[in-house]
N, C-alpha and C positions, 0 to 999 in steps of 0.2 A: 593586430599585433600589440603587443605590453611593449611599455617603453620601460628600457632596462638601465640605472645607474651605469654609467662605463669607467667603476671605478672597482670593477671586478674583474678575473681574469680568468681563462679557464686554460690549465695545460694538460696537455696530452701527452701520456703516456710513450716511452721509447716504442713498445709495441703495436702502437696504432700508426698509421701512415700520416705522416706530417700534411699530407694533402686535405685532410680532414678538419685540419686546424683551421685554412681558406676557406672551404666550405661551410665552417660553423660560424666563423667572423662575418660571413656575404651575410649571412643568414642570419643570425642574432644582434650582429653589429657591438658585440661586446668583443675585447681582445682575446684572442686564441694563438696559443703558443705551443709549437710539439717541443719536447725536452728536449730534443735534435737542435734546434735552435737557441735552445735554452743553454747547448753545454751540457746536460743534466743524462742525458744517455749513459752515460758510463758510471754515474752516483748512485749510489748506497738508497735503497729505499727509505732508513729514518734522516738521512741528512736532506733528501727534498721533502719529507716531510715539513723540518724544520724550516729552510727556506721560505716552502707554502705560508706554515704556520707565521712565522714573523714577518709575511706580506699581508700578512692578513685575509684578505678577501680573494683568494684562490679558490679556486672547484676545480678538484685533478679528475680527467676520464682515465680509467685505468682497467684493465682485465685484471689486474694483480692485486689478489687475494691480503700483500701483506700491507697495504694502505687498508684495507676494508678492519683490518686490524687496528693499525694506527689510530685511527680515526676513529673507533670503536673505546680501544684501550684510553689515549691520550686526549681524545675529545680534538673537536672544530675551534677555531680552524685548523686546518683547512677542510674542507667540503670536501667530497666524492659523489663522482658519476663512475657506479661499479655495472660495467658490462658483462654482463653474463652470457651472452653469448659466443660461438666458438668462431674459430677462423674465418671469415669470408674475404670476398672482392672488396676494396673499397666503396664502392659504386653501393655493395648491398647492405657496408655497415652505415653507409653514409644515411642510406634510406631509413637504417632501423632506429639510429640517432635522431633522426630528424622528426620521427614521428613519434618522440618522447623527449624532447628537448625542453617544449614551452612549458610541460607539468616540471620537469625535472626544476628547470629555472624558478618557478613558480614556489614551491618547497622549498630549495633550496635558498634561495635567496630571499623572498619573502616569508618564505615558512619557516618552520622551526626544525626541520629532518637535516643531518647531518650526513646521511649515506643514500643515494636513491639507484634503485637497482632498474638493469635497462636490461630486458631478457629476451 
């Protein structure tokens, strides 16, 4: 396993299940936060941009196409983990996350990619 800076943070989307965020944090041992917790569930997509952006070192996971924008248009930070995948159990997104997690971190934090798509 890569030892990871823990001075990054990665928030999850209102549409991903908050229970996701525990299983990425067991697992990466970087911070994981669902916007549930954050307060950010009910926020405008470019104001938690901003927030991201002026934390600096945010990686949002998100299904929502209008970060892939953001991020696209306005430039990093903050970072994306764009899931392209459709609805599932937790249990089978957690699987499809986990088996693209150490490249996505890898890229994204060491590399130079801005957006890394999980399909």
């Amino acid at each position: 396993m890569t030892t990871f800076t823990n001075n990054w943070e990665f928030w999850l989307d209102e549409n991903i299940s908050p229970i996701i965020s525990k299983w990425l944090m067991d697992e990466i041992k970087i911070k994981c936060i669902s916007f549930h917790l954050l307060t950010l569930n009910q926020t405008p997509d470019l104001e938690v941009y901003h927030l991201a952006r002026n934390k600096k070192k945010v990686i949002i996971i998100s299904k929502d196409e209008d970060y892939r924008e953001l991020v696209a248009w306005k430039g990093a930070p903050p970072k994306l983990i764009a899931i392209k995948f459709g609805n599932c159990p937790s249990r089978l997104f957690w699987e499809k996350l986990k088996t693209e997690i150490y490249d996505a971190i890898d890229k994204l934090i060491y590399g130079d990619l801005d957006i890394f798509d999980i399909k």
